[in-house]
C-alpha positions in Angstrom: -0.6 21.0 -17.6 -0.5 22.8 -14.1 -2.2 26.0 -15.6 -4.8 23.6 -16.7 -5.4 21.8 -13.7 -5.2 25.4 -11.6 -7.7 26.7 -14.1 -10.0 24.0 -12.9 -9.2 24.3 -9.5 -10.1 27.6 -9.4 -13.5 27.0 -11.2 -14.2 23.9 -8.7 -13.5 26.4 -5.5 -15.6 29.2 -6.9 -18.6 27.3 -7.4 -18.2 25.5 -3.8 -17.2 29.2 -2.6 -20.4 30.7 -4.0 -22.9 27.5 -3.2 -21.7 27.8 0.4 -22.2 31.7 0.6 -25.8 31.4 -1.0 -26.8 28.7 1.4 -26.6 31.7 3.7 -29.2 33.6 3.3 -31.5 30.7 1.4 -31.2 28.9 4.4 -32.3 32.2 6.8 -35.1 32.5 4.3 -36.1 29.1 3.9 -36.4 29.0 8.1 -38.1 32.1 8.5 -41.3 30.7 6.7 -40.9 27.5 8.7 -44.3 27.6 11.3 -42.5 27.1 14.6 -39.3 29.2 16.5 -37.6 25.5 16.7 -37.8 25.2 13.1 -36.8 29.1 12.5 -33.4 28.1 14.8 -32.6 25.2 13.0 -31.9 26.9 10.0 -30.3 29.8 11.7 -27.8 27.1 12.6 -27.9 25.4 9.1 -27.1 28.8 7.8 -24.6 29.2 10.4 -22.4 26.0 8.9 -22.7 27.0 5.7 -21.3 30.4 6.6 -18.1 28.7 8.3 -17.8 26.5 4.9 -17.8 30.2 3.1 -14.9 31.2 5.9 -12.6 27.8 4.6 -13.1 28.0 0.9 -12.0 32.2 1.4 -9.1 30.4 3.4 -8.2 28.1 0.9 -8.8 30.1 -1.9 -6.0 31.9 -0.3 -3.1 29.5 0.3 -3.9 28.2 -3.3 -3.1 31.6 -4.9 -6.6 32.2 -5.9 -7.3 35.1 -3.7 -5.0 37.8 -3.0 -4.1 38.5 0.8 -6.1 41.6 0.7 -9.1 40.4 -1.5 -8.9 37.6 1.1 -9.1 39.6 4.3 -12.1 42.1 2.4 -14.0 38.6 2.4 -13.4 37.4 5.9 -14.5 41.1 7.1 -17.8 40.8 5.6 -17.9 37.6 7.0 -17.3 38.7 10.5 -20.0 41.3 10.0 -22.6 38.3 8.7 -21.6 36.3 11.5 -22.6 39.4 13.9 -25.9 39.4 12.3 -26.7 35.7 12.0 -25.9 35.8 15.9 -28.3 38.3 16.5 -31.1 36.2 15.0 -30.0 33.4 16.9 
């Protein structure tokens, strides 16, 4: 029964893990063809959120044995270097 219920665990975190890291870069998108700078911003920070929510499901991934430490710590590196370029839109 536990692999069963860590079996769907895992496949409930992956897909929240992978809808937060797409929101990303559809939300940069999405902003950039917005008319105004305010607009353009706003889903800079939108994108911004949903790039912290990417950071907690790598965390939790993590202390539930989905991810190893290393895999982990490849992920929140590339999510420092996103953050870096997400602030220089900003």
């Amino acid at each position: 029964m536990h692999a069963i219920l860590s079996q769907r665990g895992n496949i409930w975190l992956t897909s929240r893990l992978r809808r937060a890291s797409y929101s990303v870069p559809a939300n940069i998108v999405e902003g950039a063809s917005r008319e105004s700078k305010k607009d353009y911003l706003h889903f800079l920070y939108i994108a911004r959120g949903s790039l912290s929510e990417t950071q907690y499901f790598i965390h939790l991934a993590q202390r539930l044995d989905y991810l190893s430490s290393e895999e982990a710590e490849a992920l929140r590196q590339q999510t420092k270097v996103t953050f870096a370029c997400l602030h220089g839109l900003i």
